[in-house]
MDAnalysis code that builds the backbone (N, CA, C; Angstrom):
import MDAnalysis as mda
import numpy as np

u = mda.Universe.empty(693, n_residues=231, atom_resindex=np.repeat(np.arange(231), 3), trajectory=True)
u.add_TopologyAttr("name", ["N", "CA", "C"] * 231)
u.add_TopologyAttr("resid", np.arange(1, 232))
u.add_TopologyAttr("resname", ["UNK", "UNK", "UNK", "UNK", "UNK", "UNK", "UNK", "UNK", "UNK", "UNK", "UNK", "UNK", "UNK", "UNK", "UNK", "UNK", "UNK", "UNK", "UNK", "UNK", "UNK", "UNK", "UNK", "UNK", "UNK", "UNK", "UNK", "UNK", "UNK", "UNK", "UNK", "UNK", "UNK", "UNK", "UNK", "UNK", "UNK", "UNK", "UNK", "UNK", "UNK", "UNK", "UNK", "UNK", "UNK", "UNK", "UNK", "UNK", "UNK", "UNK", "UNK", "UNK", "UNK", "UNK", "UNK", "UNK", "UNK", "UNK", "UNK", "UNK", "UNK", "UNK", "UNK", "UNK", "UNK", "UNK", "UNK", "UNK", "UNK", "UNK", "UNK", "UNK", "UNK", "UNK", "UNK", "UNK", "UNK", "UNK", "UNK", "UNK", "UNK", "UNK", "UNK", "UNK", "UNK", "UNK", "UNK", "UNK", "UNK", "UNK", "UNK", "UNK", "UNK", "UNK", "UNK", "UNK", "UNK", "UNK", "UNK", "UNK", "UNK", "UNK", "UNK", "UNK", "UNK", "UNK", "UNK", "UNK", "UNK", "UNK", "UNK", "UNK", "UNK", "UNK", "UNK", "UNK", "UNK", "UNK", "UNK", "UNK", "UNK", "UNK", "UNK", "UNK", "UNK", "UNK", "UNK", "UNK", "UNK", "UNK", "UNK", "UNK", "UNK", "UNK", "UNK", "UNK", "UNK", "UNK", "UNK", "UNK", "UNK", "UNK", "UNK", "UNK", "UNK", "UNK", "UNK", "UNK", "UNK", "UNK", "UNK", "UNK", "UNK", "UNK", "UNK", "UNK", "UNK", "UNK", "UNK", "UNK", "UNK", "UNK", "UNK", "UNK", "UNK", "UNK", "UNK", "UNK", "UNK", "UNK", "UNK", "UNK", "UNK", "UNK", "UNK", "UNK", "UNK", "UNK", "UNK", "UNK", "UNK", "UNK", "UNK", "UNK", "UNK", "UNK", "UNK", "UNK", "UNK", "UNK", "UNK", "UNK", "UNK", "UNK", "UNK", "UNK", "UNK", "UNK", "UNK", "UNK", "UNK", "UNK", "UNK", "UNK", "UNK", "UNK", "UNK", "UNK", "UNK", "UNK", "UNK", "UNK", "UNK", "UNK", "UNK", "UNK", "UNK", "UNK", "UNK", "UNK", "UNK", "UNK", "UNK", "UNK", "UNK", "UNK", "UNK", "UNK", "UNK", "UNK", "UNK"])
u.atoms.positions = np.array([
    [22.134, 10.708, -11.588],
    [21.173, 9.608, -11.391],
    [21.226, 9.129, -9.945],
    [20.011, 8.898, -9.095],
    [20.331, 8.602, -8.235],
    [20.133, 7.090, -7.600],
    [20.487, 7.226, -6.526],
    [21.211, 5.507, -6.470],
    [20.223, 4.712, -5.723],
    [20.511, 3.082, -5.415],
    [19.488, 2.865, -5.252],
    [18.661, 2.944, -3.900],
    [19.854, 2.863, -2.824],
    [19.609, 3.463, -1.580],
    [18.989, 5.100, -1.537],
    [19.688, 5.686, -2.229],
    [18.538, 7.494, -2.129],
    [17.199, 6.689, -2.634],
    [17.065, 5.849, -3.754],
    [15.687, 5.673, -3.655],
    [14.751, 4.918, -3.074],
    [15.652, 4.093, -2.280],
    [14.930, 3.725, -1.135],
    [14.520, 4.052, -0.351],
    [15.533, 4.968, 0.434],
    [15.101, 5.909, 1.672],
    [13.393, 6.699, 1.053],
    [13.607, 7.548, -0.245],
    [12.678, 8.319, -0.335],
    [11.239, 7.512, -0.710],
    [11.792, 6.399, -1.221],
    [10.191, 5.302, -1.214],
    [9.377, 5.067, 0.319],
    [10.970, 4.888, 1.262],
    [10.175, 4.328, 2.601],
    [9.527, 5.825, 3.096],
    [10.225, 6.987, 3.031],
    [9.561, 7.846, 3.425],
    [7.908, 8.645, 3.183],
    [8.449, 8.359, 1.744],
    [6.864, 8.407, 0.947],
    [5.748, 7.721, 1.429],
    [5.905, 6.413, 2.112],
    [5.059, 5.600, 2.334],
    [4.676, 5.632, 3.977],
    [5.531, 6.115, 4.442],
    [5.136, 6.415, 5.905],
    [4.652, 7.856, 6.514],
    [4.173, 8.493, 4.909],
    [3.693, 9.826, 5.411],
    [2.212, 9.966, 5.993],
    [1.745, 11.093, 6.733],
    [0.502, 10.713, 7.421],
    [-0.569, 10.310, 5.802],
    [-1.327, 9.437, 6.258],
    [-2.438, 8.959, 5.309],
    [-3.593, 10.003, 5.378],
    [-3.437, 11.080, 6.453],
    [-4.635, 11.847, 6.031],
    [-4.164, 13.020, 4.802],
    [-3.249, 13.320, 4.257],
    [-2.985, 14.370, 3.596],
    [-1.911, 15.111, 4.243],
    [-2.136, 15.262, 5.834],
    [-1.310, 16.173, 6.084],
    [0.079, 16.330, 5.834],
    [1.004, 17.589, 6.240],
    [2.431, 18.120, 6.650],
    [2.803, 17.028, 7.466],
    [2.575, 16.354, 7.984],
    [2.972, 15.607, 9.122],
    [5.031, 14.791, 8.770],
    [5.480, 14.819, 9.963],
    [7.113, 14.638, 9.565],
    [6.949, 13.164, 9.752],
    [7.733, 12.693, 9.322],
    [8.102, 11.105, 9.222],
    [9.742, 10.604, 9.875],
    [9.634, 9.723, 11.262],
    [10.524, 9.816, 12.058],
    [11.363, 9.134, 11.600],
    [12.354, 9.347, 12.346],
    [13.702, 8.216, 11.980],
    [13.403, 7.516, 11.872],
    [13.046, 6.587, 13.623],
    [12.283, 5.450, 13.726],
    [12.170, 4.423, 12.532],
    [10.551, 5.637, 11.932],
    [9.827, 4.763, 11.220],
    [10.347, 4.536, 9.909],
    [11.918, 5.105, 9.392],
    [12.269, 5.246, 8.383],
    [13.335, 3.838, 8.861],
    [13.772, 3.797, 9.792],
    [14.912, 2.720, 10.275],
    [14.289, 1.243, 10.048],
    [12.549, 1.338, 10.632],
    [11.941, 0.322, 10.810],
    [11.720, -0.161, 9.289],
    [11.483, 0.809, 8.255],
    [11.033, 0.534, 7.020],
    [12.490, -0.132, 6.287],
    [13.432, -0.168, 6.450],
    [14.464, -0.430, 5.659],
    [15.189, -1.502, 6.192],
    [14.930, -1.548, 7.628],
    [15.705, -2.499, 8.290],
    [17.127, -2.393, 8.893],
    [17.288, -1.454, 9.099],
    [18.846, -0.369, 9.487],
    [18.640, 0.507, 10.953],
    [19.862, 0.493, 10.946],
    [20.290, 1.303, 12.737],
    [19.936, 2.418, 12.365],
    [19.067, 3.220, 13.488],
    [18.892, 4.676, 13.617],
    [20.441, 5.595, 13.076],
    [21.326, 5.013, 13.387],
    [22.592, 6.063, 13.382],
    [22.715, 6.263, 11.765],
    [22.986, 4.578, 11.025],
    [22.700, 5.086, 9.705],
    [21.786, 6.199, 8.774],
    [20.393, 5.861, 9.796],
    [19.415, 6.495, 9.085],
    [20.075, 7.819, 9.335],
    [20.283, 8.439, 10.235],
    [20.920, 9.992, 10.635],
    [21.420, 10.505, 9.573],
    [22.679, 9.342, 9.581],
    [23.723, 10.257, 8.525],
    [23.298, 10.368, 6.952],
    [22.390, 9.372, 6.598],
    [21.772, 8.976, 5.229],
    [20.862, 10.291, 4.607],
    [20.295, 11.050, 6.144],
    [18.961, 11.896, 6.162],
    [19.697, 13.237, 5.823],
    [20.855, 13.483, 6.597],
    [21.771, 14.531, 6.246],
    [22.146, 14.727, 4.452],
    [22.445, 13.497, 4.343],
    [23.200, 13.569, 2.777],
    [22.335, 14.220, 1.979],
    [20.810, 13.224, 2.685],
    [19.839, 13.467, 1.460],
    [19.378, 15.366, 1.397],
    [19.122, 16.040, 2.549],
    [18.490, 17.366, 3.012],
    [19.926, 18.016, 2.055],
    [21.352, 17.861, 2.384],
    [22.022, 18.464, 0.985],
    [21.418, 18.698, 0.173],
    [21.357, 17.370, -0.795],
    [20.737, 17.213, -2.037],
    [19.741, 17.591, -2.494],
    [18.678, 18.030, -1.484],
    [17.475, 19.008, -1.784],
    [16.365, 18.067, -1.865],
    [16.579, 16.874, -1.458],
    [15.824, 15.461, -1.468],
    [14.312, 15.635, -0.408],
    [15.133, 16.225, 0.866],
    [14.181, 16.509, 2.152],
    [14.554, 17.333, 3.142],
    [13.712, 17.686, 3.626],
    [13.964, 19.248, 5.046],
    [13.991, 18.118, 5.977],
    [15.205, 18.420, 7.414],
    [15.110, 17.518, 8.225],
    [15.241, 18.763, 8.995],
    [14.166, 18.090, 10.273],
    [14.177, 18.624, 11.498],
    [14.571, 17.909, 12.375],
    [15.784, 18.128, 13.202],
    [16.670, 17.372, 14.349],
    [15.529, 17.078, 15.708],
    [15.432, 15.832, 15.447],
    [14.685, 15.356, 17.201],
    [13.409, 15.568, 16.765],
    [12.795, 15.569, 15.661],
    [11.397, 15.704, 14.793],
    [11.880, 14.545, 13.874],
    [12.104, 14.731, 12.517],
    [11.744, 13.925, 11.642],
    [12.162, 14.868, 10.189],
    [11.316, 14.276, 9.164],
    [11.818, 14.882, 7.720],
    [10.470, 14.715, 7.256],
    [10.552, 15.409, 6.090],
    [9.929, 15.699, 5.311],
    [10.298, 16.054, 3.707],
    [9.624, 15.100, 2.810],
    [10.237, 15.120, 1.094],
    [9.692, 16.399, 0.782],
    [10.800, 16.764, -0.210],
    [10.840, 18.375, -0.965],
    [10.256, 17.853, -1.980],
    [9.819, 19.038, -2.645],
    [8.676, 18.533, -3.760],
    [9.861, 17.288, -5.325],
    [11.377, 17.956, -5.041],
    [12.383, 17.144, -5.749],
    [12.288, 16.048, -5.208],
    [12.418, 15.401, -3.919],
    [12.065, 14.194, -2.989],
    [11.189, 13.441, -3.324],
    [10.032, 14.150, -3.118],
    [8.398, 13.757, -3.553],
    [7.922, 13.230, -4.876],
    [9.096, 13.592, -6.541],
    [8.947, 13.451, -7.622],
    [9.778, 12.027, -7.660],
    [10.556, 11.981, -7.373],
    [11.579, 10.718, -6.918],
    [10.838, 9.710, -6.666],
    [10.433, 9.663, -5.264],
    [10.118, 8.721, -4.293],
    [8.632, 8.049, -5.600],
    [7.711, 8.837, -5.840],
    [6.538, 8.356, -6.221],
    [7.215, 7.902, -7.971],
    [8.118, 8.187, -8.470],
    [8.725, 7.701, -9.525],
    [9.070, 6.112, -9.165],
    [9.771, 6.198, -8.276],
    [9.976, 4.742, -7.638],
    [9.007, 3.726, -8.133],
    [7.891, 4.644, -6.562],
    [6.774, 3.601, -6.521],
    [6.261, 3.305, -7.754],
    [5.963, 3.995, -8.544],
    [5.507, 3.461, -9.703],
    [6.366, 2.518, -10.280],
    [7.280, 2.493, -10.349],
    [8.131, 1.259, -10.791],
    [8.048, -0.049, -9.911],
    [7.832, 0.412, -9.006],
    [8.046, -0.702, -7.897],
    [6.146, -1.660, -8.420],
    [5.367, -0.938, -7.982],
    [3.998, -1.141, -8.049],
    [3.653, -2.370, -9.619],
    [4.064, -1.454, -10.856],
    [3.794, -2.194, -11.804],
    [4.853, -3.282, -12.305],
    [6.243, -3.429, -11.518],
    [6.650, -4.524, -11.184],
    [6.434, -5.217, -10.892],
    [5.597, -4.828, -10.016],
    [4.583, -6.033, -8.876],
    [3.663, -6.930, -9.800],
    [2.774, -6.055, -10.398],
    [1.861, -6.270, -11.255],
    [2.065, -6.980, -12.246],
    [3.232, -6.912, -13.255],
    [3.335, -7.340, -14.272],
    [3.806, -8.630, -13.895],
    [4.753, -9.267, -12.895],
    [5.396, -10.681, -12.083],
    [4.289, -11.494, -12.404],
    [3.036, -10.816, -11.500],
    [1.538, -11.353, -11.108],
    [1.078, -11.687, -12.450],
    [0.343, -10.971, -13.350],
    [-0.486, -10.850, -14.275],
    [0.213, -11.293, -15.592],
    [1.443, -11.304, -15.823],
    [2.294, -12.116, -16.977],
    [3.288, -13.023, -16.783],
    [3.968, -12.996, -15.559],
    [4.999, -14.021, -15.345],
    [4.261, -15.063, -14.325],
    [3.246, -14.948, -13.599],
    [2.738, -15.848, -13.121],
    [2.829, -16.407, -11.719],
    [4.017, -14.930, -11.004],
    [4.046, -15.251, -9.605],
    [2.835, -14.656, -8.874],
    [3.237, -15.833, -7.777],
    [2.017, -15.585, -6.390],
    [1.941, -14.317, -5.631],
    [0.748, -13.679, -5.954],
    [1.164, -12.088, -5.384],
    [1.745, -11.785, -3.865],
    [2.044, -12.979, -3.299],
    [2.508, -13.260, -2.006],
    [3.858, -13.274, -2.134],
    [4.485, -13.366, -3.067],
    [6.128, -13.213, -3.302],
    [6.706, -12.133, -4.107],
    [5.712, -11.037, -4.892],
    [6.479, -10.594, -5.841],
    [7.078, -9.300, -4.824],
    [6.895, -8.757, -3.979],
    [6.958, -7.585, -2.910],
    [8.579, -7.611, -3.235],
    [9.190, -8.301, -2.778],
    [10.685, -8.555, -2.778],
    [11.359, -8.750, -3.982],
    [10.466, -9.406, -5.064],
    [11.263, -9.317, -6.493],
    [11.106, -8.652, -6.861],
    [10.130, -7.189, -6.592],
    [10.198, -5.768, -7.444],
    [11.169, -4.793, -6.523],
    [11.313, -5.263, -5.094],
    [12.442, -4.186, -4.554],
    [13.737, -4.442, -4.878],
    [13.955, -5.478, -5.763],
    [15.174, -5.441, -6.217],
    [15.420, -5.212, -7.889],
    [13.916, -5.492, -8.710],
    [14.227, -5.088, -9.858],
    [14.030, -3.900, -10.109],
    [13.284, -2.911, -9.188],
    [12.532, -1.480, -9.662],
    [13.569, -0.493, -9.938],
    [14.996, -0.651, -9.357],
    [16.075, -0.146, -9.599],
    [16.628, -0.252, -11.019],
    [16.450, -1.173, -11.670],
    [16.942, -1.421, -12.807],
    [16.134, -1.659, -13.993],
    [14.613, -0.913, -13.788],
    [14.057, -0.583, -15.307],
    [13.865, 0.629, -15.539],
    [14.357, 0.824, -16.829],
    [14.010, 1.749, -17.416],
    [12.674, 2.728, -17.578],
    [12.752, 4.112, -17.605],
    [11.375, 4.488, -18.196],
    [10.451, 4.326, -19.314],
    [11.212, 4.011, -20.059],
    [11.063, 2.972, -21.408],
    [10.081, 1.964, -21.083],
    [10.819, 0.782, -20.138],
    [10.482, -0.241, -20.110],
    [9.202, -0.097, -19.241],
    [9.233, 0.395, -18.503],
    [8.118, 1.035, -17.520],
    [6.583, 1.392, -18.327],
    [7.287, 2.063, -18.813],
    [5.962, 2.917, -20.267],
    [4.967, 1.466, -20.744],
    [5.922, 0.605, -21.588],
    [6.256, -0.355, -21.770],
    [4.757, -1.434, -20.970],
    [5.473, -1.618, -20.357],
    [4.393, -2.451, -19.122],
    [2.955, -1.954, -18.513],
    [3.035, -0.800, -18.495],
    [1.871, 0.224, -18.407],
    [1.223, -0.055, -19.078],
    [1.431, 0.260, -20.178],
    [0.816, 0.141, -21.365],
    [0.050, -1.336, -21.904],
    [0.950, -2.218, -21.785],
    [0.729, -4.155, -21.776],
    [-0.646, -4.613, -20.804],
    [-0.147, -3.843, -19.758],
    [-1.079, -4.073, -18.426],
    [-2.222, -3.423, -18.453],
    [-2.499, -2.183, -19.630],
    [-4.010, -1.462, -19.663],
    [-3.647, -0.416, -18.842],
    [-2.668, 0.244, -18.441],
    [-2.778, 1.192, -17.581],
    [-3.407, 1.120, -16.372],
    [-3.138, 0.096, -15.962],
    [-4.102, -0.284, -14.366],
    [-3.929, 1.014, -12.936],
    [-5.133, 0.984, -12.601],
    [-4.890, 1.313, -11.516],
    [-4.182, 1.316, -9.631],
    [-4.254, 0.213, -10.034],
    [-3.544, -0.385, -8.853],
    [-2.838, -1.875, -8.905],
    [-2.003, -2.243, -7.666],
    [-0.871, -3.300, -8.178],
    [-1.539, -4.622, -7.474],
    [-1.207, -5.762, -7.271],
    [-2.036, -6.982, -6.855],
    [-2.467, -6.869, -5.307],
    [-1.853, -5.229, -4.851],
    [-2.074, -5.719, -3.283],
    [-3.550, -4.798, -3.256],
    [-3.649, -3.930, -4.439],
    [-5.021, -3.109, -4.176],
    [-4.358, -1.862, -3.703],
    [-2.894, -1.662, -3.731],
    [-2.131, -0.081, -3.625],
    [-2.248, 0.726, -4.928],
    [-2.842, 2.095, -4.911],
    [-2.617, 2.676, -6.382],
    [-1.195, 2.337, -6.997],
    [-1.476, 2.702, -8.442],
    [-0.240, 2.873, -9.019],
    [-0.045, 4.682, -9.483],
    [1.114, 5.178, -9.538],
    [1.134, 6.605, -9.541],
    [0.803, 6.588, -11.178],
    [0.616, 7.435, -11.920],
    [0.839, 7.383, -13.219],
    [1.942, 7.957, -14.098],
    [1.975, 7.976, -15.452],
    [3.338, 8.382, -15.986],
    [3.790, 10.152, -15.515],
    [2.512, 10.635, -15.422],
    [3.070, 12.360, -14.643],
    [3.306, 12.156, -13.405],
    [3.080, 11.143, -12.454],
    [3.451, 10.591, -10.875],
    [2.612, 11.129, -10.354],
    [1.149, 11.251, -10.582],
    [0.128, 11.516, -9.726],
    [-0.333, 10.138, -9.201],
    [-0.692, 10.324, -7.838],
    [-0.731, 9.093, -6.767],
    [-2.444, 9.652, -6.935],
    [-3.143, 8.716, -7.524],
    [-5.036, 8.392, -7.196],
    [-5.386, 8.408, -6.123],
    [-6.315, 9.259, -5.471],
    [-7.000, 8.847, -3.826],
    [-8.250, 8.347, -4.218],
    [-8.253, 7.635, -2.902],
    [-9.727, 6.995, -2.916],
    [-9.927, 6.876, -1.855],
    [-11.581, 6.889, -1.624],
    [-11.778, 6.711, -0.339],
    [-12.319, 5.344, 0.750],
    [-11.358, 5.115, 1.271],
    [-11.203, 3.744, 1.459],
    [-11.595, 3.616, 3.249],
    [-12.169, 2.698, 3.582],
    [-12.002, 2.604, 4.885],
    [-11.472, 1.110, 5.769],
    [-10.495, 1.499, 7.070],
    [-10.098, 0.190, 7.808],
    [-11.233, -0.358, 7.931],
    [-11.011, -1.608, 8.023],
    [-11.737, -2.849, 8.497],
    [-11.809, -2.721, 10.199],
    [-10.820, -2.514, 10.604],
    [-11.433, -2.330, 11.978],
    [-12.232, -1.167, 12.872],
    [-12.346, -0.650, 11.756],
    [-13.439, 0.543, 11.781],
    [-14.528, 0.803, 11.333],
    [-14.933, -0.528, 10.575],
    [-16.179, -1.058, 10.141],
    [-17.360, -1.979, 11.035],
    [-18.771, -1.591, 10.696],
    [-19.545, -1.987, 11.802],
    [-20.610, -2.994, 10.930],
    [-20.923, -3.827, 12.330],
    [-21.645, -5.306, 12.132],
    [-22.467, -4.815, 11.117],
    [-23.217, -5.495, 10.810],
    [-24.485, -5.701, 9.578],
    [-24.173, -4.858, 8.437],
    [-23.018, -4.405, 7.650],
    [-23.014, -3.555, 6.605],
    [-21.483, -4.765, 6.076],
    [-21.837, -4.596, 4.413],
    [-21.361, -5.296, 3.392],
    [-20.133, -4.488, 2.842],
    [-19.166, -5.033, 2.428],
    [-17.696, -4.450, 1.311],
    [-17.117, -5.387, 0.645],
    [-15.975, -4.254, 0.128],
    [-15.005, -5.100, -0.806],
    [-14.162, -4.785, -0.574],
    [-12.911, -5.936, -0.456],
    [-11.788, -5.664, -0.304],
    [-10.681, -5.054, -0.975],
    [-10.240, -4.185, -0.559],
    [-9.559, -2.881, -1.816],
    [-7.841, -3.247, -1.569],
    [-7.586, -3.068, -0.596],
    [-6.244, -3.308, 0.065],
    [-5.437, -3.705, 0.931],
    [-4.675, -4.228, 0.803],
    [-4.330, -4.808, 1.696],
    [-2.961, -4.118, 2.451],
    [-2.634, -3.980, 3.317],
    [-1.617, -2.857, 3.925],
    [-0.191, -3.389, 4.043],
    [-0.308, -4.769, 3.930],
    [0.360, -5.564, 5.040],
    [1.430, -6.714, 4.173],
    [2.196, -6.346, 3.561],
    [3.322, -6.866, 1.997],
    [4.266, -8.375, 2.774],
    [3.757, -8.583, 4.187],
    [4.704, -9.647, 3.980],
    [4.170, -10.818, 3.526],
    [4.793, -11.772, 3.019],
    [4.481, -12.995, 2.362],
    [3.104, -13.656, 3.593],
    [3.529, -13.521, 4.408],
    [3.061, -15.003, 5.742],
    [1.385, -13.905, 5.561],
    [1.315, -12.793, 6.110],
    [0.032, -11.986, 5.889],
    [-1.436, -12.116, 4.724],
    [-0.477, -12.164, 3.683],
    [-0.580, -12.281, 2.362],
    [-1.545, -13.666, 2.255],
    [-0.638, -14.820, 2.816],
    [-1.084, -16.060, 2.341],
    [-2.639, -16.584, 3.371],
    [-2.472, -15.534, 4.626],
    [-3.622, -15.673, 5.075],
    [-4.605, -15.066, 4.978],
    [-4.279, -13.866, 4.587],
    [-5.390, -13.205, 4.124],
    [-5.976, -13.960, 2.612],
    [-5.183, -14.667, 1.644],
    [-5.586, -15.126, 0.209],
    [-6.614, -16.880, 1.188],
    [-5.852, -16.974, 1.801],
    [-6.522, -18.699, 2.203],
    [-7.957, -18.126, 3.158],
    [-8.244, -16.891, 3.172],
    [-9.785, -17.009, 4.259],
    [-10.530, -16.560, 2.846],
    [-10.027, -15.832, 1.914],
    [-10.944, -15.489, 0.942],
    [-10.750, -14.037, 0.802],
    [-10.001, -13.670, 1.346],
    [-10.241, -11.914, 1.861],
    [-9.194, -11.406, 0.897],
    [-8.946, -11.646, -0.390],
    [-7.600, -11.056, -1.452],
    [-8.954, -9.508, -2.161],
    [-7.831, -8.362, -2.669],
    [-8.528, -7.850, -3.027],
    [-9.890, -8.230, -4.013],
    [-10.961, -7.297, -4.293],
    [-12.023, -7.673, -4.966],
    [-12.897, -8.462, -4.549],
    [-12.507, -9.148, -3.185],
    [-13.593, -10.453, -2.713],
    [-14.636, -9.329, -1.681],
    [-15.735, -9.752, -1.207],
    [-16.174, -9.244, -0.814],
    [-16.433, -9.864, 0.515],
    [-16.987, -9.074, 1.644],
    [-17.410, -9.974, 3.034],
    [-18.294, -8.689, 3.578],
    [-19.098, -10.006, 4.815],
    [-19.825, -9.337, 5.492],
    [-19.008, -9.050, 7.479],
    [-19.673, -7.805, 7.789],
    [-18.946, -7.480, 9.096],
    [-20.210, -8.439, 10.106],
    [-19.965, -9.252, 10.787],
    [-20.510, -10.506, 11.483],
    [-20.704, -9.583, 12.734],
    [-19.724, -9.270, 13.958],
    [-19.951, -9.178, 15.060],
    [-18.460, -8.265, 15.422],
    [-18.317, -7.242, 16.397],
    [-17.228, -6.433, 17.173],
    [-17.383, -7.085, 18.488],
    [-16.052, -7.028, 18.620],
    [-15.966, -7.481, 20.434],
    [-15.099, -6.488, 21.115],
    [-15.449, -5.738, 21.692],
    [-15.013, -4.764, 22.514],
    [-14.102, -4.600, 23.288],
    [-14.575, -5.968, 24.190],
    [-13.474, -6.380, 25.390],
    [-11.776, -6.820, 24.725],
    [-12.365, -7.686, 23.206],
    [-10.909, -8.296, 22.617],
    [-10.718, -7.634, 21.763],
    [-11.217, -6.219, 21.952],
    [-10.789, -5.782, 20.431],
    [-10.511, -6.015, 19.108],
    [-11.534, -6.703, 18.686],
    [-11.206, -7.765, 17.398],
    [-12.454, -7.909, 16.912],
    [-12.474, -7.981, 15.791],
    [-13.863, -7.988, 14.639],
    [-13.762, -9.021, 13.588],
    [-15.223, -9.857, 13.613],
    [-15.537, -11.215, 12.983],
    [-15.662, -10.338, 11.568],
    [-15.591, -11.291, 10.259],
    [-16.144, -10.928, 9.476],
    [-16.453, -12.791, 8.565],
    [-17.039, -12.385, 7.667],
    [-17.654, -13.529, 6.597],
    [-17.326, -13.090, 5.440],
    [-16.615, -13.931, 4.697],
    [-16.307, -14.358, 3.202],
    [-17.601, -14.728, 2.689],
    [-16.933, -14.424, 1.074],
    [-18.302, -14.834, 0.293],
    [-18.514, -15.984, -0.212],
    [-17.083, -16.826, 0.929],
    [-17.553, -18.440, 0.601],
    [-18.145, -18.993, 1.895],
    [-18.562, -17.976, 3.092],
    [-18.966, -18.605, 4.400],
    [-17.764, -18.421, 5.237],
    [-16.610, -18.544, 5.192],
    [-15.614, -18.639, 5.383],
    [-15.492, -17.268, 6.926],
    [-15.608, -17.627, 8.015],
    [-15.582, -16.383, 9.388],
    [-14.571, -16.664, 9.727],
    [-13.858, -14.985, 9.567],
    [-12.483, -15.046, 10.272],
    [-12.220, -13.457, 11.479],
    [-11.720, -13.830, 12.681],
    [-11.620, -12.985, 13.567],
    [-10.260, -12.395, 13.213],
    [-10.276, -11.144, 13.226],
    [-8.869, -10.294, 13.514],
    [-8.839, -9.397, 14.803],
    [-7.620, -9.315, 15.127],
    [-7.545, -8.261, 15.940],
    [-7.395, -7.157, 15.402],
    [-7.248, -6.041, 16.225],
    [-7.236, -4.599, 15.703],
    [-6.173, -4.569, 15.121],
    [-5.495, -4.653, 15.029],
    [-3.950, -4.521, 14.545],
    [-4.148, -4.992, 13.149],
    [-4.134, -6.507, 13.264],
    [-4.328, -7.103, 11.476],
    [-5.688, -6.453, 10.895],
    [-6.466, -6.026, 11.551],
    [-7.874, -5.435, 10.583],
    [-7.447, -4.210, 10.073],
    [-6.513, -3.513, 11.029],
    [-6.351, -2.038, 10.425],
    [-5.749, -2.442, 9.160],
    [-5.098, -3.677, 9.216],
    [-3.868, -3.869, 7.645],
    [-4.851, -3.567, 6.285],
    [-6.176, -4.101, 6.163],
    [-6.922, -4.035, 5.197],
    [-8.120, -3.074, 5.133],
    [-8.502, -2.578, 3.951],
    [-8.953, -1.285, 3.368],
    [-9.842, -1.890, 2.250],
    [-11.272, -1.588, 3.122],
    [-12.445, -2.125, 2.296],
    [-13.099, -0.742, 1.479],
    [-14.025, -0.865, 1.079],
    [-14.564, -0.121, 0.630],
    [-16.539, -0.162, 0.346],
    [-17.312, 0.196, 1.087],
    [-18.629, -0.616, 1.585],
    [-19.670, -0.260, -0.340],
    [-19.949, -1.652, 0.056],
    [-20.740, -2.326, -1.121],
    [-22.636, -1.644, -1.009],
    [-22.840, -1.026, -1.589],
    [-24.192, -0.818, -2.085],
    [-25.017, -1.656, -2.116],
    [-26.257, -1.835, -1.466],
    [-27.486, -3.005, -1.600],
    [-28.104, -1.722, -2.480],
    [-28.586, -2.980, -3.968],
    [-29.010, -2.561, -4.738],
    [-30.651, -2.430, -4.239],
    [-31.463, -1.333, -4.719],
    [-33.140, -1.378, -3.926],
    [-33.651, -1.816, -5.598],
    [-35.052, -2.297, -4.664],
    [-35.797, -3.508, -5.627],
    [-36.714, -2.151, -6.908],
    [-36.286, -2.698, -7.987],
    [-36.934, -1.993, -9.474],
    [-38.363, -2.010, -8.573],
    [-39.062, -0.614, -9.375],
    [-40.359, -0.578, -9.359],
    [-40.668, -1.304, -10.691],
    [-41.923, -1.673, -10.421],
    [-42.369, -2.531, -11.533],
    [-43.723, -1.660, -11.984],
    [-44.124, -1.150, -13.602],
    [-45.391, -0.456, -13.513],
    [-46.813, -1.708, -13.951],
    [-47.715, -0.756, -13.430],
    [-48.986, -1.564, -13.536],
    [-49.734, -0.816, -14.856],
])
């Protein structure tokens, strides 16, 4: 059984793989940055794991999860995800806090209990932040989603996801209106500040920079065209 650090490492790795599909390796770095630990740890942690058949590491490159790695890591997430979910949707926390109470309970439920909650919850697709949930065979859902800061003036969406799990993010993105499912309009791009207006569907205009827009993942809304009417 493995422990809860191997399944950490292979969660953070999972999650920092390229978003287009590709092979792409996943650096120390960004594995150090994800956990909160010294590069040196991460080293020796990456070694143990490439033993274990967890991940291929390439020295002065990065790693990459073995398909044993890959079954792991998205096992996790699914625990982690409908942890999330179930806090939210039955216990009644603010989806702005549960991030941290599922990285410490996801270790300690069962597949049972897991099944369990799945099941309670309708089999949902995704967790309160608008991240899929994998399912019980650990297939991860794609969809096709696009940044917000890659979205242009006069066209309409909905907010699918949000990228960005810390509490303080969270509470501003929920206080402009912008939580998944809400919808807004793209107002105006500014070039020079790199930063894009948008409108809530309570009026509500809020500027981001590139950075916080990339955090969220809309998905553009359809204008319905007007019924023909017969004569």
């Amino acid at each position: 059984m493995a422990t809860s650090t191997v399944e950490d490492y292979l969660k953070v790795i999972l999650l920092h793989e390229p978003s287009d599909g590709s092979e792409g390796l996943v650096s120390m770095g960004q594995i150090a940055a994800g956990l909160g630990v010294a590069p040196g740890t991460v080293t020796a942690m990456v070694k143990t794991l490439e033993k274990s058949g967890h991940l291929r590491y390439e020295p002065y490159s990065g790693v990459r999860l073995s398909e044993q790695g890959r079954k792991l890591a998205l096992h996790v997430l699914r625990r982690h995800r409908l942890t999330e979910l179930f806090l939210v949707d039955v216990l009644g926390l603010d989806w702005s806090e549960v991030h941290e109470e599922a990285e410490r309970l996801e270790h300690a439920m069962s597949d049972k209990l897991i099944d369990r909650i799945d099941a309670l919850l309708g089999y949902p697709r995704v967790d309160p932040h608008g991240d899929p949930i994998p399912d019980a065979r650990g297939e991860l859902r794609s969809s096709q989603l696009i940044s917000l800061a890659d979205c242009e003036p006069g066209a309409r969406y909905r907010v699918a996801r949000v990228g960005d799990q810390r509490e303080a993010f969270l509470r501003f993105v929920e206080d402009h209106g912008l939580k998944p499912g809400a919808g807004l309009s793209v107002i105006r791009r500014d070039p020079l500040a790199d930063a894009i207006t948008v409108r809530a569907e309570d009026g509500v205009e809020t500027t981001f920079g590139r950075e916080a827009a990339a955090k969220l993942w809309v998905e553009p809304v359809r204008r319905e065209q007007p019924r023909r009417t017969s004569r």
